[in-house]
C-alpha positions in Angstrom: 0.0 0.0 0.0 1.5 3.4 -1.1 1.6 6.3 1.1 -1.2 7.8 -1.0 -2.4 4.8 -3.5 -5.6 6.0 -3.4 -9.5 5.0 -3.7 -9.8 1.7 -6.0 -6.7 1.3 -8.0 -5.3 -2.3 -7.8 -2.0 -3.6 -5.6 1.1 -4.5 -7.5 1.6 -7.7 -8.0 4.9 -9.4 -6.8 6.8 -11.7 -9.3 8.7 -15.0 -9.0 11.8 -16.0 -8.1 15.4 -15.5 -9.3 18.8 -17.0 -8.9 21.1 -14.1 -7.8 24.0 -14.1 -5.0 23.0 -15.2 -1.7 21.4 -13.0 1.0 21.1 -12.8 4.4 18.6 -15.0 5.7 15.2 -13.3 6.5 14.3 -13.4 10.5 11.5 -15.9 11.8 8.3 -14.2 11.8 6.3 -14.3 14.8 4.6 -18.0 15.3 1.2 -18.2 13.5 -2.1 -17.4 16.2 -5.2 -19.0 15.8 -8.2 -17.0 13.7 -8.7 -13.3 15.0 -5.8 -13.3 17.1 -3.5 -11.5 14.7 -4.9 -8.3 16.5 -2.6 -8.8 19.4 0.5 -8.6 17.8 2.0 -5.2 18.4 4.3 -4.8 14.7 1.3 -5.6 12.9 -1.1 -3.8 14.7 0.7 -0.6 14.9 1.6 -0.9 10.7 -2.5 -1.8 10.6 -3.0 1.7 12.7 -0.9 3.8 10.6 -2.1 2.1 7.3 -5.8 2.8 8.6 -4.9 5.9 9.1 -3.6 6.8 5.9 -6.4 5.8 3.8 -8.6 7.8 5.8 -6.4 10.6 4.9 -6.6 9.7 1.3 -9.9 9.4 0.5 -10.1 12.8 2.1 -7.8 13.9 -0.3 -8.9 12.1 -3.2 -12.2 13.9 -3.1 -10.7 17.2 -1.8 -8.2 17.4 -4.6 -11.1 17.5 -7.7 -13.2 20.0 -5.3 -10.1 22.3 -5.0 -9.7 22.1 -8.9 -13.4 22.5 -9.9 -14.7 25.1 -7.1 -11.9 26.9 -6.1 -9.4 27.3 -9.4 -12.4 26.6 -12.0 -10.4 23.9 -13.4 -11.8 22.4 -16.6 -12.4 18.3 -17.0 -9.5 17.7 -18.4 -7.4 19.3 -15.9 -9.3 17.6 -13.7 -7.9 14.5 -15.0 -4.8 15.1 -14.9 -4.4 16.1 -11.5 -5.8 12.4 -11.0 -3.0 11.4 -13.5 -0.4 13.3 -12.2 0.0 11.0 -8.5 0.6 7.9 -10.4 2.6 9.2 -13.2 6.3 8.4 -11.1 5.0 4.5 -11.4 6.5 5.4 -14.8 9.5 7.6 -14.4 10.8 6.0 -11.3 8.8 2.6 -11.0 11.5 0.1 -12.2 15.0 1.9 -10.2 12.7 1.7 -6.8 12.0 -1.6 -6.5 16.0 -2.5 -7.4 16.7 0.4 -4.4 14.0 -0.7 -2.0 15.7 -4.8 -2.6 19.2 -2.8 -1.6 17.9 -1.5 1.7 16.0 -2.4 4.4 12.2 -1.1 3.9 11.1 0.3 7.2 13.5 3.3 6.8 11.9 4.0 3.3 8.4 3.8 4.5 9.4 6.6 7.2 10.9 8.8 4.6 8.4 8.5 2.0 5.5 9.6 4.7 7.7 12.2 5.9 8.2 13.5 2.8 4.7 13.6 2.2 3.7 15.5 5.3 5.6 18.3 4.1 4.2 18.8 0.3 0.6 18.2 1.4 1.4 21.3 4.1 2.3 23.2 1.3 -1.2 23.3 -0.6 -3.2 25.0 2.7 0.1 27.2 3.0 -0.3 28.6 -0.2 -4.2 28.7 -0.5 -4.1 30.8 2.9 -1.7 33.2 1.2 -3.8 33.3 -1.7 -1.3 31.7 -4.1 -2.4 28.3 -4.8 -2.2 27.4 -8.4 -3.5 24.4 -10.4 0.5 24.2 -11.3 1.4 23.8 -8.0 -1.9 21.2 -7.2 -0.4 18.9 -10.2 3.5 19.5 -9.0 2.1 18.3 -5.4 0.1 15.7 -6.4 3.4 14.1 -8.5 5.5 14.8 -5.4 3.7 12.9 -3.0 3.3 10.3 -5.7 6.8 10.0 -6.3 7.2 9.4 -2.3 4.3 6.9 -2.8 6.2 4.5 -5.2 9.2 4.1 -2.5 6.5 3.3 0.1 4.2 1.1 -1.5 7.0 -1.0 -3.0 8.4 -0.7 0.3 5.4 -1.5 2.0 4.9 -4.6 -0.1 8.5 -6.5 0.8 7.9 -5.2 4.4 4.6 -7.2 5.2 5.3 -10.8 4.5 8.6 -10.6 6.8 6.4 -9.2 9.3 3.8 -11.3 9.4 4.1 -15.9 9.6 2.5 -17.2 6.6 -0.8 -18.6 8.0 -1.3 -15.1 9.5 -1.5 -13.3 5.9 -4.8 -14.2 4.8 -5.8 -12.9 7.8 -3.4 -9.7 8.2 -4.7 -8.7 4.5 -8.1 -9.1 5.2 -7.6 -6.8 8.6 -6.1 -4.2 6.1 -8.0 -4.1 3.0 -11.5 -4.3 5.4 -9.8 -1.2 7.7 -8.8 0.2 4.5 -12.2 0.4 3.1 -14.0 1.7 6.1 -11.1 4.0 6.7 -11.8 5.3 2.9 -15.8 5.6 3.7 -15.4 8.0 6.9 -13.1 9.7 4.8 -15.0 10.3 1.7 -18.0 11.5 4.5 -15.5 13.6 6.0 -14.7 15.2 3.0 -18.2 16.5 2.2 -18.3 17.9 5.5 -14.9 19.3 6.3 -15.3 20.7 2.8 -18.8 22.5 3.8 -17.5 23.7 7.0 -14.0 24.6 6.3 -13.7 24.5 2.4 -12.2 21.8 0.4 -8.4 23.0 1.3 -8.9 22.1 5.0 -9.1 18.1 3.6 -5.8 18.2 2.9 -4.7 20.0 6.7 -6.7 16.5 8.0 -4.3 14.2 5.3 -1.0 15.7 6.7 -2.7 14.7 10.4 -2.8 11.4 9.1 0.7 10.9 7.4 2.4 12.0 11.0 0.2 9.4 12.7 1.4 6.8 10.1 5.1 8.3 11.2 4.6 7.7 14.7 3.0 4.4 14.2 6.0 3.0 11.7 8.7 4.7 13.8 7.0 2.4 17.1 7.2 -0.9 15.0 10.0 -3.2 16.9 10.7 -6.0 13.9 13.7 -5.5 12.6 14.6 -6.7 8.9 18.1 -8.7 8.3 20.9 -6.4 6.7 21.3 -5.9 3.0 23.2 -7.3 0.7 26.8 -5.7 0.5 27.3 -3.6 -2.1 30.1 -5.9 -3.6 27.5 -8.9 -4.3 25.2 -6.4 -6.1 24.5 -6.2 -9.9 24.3 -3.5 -12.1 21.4 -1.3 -11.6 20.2 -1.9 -15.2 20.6 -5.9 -14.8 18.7 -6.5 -11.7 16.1 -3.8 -13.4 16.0 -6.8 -16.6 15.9 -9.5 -14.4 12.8 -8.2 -12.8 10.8 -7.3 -15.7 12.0 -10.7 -17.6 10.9 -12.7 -14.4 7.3 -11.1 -14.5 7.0 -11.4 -18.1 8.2 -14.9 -17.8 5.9 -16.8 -15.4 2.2 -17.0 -16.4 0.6 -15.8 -13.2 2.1 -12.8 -12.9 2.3 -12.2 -16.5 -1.3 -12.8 -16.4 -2.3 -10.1 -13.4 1.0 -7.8 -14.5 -1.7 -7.5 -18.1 -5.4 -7.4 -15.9 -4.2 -4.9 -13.1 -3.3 -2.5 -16.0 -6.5 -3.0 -18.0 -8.4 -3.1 -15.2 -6.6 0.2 -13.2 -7.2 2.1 -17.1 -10.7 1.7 -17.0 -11.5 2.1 -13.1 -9.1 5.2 -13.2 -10.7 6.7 -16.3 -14.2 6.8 -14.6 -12.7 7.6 -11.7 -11.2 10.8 -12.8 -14.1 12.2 -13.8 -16.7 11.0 -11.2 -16.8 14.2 -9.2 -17.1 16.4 -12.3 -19.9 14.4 -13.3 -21.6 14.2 -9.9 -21.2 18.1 -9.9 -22.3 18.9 -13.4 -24.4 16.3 -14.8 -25.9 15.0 -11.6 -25.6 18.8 -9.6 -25.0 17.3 -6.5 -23.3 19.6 -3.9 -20.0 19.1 -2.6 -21.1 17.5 0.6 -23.3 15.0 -1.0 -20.9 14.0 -3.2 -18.8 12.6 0.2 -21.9 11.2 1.5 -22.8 9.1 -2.2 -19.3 7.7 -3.1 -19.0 7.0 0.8 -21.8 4.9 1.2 -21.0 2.9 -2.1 -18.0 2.6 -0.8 -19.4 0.3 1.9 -18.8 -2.8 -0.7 -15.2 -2.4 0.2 -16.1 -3.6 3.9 -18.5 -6.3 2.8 -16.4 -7.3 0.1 -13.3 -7.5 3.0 -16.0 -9.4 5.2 -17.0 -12.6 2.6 -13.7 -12.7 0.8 -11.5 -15.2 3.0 -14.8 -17.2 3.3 -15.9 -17.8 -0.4 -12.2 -18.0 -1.5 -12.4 -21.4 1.1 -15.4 -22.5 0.3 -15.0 -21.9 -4.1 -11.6 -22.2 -4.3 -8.9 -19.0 -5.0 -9.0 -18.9 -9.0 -12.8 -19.4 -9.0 -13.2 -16.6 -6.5 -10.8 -13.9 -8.6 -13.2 -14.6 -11.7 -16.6 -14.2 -9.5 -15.1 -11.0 -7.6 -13.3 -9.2 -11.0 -15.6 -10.6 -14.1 -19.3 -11.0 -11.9 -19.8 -8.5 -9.8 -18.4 -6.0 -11.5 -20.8 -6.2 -14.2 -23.1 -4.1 -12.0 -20.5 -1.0 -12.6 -22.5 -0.5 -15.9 -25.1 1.0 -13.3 -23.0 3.9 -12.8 -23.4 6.0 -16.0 -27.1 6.0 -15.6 -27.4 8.0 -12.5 -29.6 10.8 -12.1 -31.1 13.2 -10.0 -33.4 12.0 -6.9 -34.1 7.7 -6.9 -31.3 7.8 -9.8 -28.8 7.9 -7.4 -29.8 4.6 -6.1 -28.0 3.2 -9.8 -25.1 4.9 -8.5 -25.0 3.4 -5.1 -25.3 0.1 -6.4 -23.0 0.4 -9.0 -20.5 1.8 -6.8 -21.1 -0.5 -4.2 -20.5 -3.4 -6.8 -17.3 -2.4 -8.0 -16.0 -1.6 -4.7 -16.7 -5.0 -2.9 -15.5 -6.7 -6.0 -12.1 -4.7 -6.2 -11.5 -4.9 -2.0 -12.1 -8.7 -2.1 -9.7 -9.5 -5.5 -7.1 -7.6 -4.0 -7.2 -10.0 -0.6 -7.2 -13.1 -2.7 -4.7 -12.1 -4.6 -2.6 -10.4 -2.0 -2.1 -13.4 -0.5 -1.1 -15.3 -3.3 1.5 -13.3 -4.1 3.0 -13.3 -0.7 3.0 -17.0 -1.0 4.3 -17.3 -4.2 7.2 -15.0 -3.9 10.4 -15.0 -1.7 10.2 -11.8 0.7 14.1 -10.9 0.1 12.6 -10.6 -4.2 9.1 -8.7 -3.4 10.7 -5.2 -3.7 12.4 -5.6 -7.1 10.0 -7.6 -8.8 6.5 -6.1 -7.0 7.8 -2.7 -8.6 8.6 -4.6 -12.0 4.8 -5.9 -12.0 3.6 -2.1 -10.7 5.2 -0.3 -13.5 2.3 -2.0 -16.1 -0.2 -2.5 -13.1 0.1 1.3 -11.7 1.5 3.1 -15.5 -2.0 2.2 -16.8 -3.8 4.9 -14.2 -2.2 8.4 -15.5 -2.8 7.1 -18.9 -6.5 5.8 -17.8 -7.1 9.3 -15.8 -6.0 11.5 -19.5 -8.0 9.1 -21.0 -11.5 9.4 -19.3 -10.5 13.7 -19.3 -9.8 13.8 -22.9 -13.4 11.4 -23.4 -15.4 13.2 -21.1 -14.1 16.9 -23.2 -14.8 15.4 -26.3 -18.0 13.0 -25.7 -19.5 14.5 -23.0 -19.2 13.1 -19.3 -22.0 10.6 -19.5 -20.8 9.0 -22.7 -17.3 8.7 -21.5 -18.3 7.5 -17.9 -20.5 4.5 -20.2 -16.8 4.0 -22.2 -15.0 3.7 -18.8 -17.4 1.7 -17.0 -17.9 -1.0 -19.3 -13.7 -1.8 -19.6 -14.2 -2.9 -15.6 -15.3 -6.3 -16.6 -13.9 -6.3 -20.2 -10.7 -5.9 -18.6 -11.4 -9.1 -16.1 -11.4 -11.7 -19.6 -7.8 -11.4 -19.5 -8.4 -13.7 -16.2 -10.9 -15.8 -17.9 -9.0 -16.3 -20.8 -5.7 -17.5 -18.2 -5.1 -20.6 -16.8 -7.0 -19.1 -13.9 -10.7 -20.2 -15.5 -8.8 -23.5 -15.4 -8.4 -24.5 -11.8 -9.8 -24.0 -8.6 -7.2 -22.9 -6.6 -4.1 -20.4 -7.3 -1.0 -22.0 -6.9 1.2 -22.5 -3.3 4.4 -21.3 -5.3 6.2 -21.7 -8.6 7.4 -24.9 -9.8 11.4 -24.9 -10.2 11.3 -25.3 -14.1 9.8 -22.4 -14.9 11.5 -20.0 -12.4 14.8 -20.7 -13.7 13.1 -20.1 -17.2 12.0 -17.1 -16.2 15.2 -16.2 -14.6 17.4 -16.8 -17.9 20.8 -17.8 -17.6 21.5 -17.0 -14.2 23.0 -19.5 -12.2 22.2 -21.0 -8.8 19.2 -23.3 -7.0 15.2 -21.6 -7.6 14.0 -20.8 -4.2 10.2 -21.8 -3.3 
C-alpha cells in the first residue's frame, strides 16, 4: 500500500523468483495465532493503525483534490484529470530503479521517509491557499510529489509485510487491512463532504497531513527489525537486476497474467474515476457535501467485500473466486453512467457499491497469493517490475477518461469507462485461472529458472 495509493486502484503484483548471490537469511516471523488473534500482535497492529490511518487521509484527499480544482481554481475536466494522472505518473519515471533500491535497503527506513516527505508537500497546498497563491501548477507539482514518495513506500510497503507477518497469519493480516482500509476510505469520503462544507475543500488536505504524522509515529514504534542488506560488492548493475525483474514477470504465467489485468483493469476504473466528481457536480448537480456522502456509502462494498472474501475464497476455491469478484460483480459498474437526479442515485450506489466490494475482495485473494508465491528478500524488485504496467495504466486511464469526457460528453465517456471494468477481467478468464480451482502455493522450479534466464544458482520456493 502506497503512502497515497488512493480510492480503488489495484495492488502490485509481486513476481517469481530469481537466482542471484546469496542473501542474508530473512528473520522468523512471529509464530502463527489462531483465527482473530493477529490483533494482538503489536508490529502488525501498529503498521495496521498507521495504514488505517492513511487511507482515511486519502480518501479525504482524493475527493478534496477534484473540489479544490473544480470550485476553487475553476479547473476544466481535463485538468481535472490530470491532477488524477499526475499522483501515479512516477509509477512510470521512477517505477522500475525503486523496487532495485527498496531490494538494496531495508524497507522500514523508506516507508518513514516516504510519509515524511509527504507530510511536508501536502502542508504546502493550505500554506499557499491561505496566502492566496495556490495554483493548479502547483496542485499537479504536489500531487506528482507525493506520488513519487508513494512509489518508495508502496514498494516498500509490499517487501515489508510478508517478513512481518508468519504465513498462515497473511490471509488474515490482508483481510484486517484491506476491510480497515475500506471503512477507513468511507469515513473519509463522508469527511470530506463535511470538512469541505464547513471549512472548504483546502482544509481536507490539513486533515491528510494529520494522518501521514500518525502513520510516522505508528511506523517509527514498530520493533521487527529486517536482516541487513546485501553488500554492495554482491550487487549487480542497476540496469541488470532492473532486466531481471521485468524478464521474471513477463516470464511466469501468473504474474504475467495479473502484470496484463491490473493495467486494463486500473485504465478503466481510473478513467471513470477521474471524472466521477465532475460528473456528480455537473451532470448530476450534487453539492459538494453530497458528493462525500454518495461515493461514501457505495463505498461500503469495500467492507463487505473484505467481510465474505477469505470465506468464499475457502469454500469456491482461489482462482474461481478472482473470476466471481473481478468478471461478476463488477458487471453491476455499468449501473453507474445512468445516475440521475433524486431515486437515480440509487443506480449509482449500487453500481459503486459493486465495483468496490469486487475490487476490495480480489485484492485479498490475490494479496495473499503473491506473498505465497514469492520469496520476501525478491518482493521489492519484482512487485515494482509488475507495478510499473499495473500502476502506469492509471495516468494514462485518468488523461483518458478527461480527454473522453471533453470530447463525448461526461455521461458517454463514464458509459466507455465503466464497461472496460469487466472487459478488462477476460484477460483472467482467458488465463489458466478459469482453469483451476485454486491459485498455486508457489512456482514450480522449471519455470522460475526459465523465467530467470541464464542465471545460475538453485530456484527458491
Amino acid at each position: 500500500m502506497s503512502a497515497r495509493t488512493g480510492r480503488l486502484g489495484r495492488t502490485a503484483p509481486a513476481a517469481p523468483v530469481t537466482a542471484t548471490a546469496p542473501t542474508a537469511p530473512a528473520p522468523v516471523p512471529v509464530p502463527a495465532r489462531g483465527p482473530g488473534l493477529l490483533r494482538r500482535h503489536r508490529d502488525f497492529r501498529l503498521l495496521w493503525s498507521g495504514e488505517t490511518a492513511n487511507r482515511f487521509g486519502s480518501a479525504v484527499t482524493g475527493l478534496a483534490m477534484p473540489l479544490i480544482a473544480v470550485t476553487t481554481l475553476h479547473a476544466t475536466t481535463f485538468q481535472v484529470a490530470l491532477l488524477g494522472a499526475a499522483g501515479w505518473l512516477p509509477w512510470l519515471l521512477i517505477g522500475l530503479p525503486a523496487g532495485v533500491w527498496v531490494d538494496r535497503l531495508r524497507s522500514r527506513p523508506i516507508m518513514l521517509v516516504a510519509a515524511a516527505a509527504s507530510l511536508l508537500l501536502v502542508l504546502t497546498v493550505p500554506v499557499a491557499a491561505r496566502a492566496g497563491l495556490l495554483t493548479m501548477t502547483q496542485l499537479l507539482a504536489v500531487a506528482t510529489a507525493v506520488g513519487a514518495a508513494g512509489v518508495f513506500f508502496q514498494t516498500a510497503y509490499t517487501a515489508y509485510l510478508p517478513r512481518l507477518l508468519a504465513p498462515a497469519d497473511r490471509a488474515e493480516g490482508n483481510a484486517k487491512l484491506h476491510g480497515s482500509a475500506s471503512a477507513a476510505g468511507i469515513a473519509g469520503l463522508g469527511s470530506a463532504g463535511l470538512i469541505a462544507s464547513i471549512a472548504g475543500p483546502v482544509g481536507g488536505l490539513a486533515v491528510d497531513a494529520a494522518t501521514f504524522l500518525l502513520s510516522v509515529c505508528c511506523t517509527a514504534r514498530i520493533r521487527h527489525r529486517e536482516p541487513a542488506p546485501r553488500p554492495a560488492a554482491e550487487r549487480r548493475a542497476l540496469t541488470r537486476e532492473i532486466a531481471d525483474g521485468l524478464r521474471l514477470v513477463l516470464g511466469d504465467v501468473w504474474f504475467r497474467t495479473f502484470a496484463l489485468w491490473g493495467a486494463a483493469s486500473n485504465l478503466a476504473l481510473t478513467g471513470f474515476q477521474s471524472i466521477l466528481v465532475v460528473f456528480l457536480v455537473r451532470e448530476v448537480h450534487l453539492a459538494p457535501g453530497a458528493v462525500g456522502l454518495l461515493v461514501a456509502v457505495a463505498s461500503t462494498g469495500g467492507v463487505a467485500g473484505a467481510a465474505v472474501a477469505r470465506r468464499i475464497a475457502a469454500r469456491t476455491g482461489t482462482a474461481r473466486a478472482m473470476l466471481l469478484f473481478e468478471l461478476g460483480v463488477p458487471l453491476l459498474t455499468l449501473l453507474i453512467p445512468l445516475t440521475r437526479p433524486g431515486a437515480g442515485l440509487a443506480l449509482y450506489l449500487v453500481g459503486g457499491f459493486a465495483v468496490s466490494a469486487g475490487v476490495v475482495a480480489g485484492n485479498i485473494v490475490k494479496s495473499t497469493f503473491q506473498q505465497q508465491y514469492c520469496p520476501s528478500d525478491l518482493l521489492g524488485r519484482l512487485s515494482a517490475s509488475s507495478a510499473v504496467l499495473n500502476y502506469g495504466a492509471i495516468p494514462v486511464g485518468a488523461v483518458l477518461g478527461g480527454l473522453l469526457g471533453t470530447e463525448l460528453g461526461l455521461r458517454p465517456a463514464m458509459w466507455l469507462m465503466t464497461a472496460g471494468v469487466p472487459l478488462a477481467a477476460l484477460i483472467l478468464w482467458f488465463s489458466p485461472v478459469r482453469r483451476c480451482r485454486d491459485l498455486p502455493d508457489g512456482p514450480r522450479p522449471s519455470g522460475v529458472q526459465a523465467a530467470a534466464g541464464s542465471s545460475a544458482g538453485t530456484a527458491v520456493r
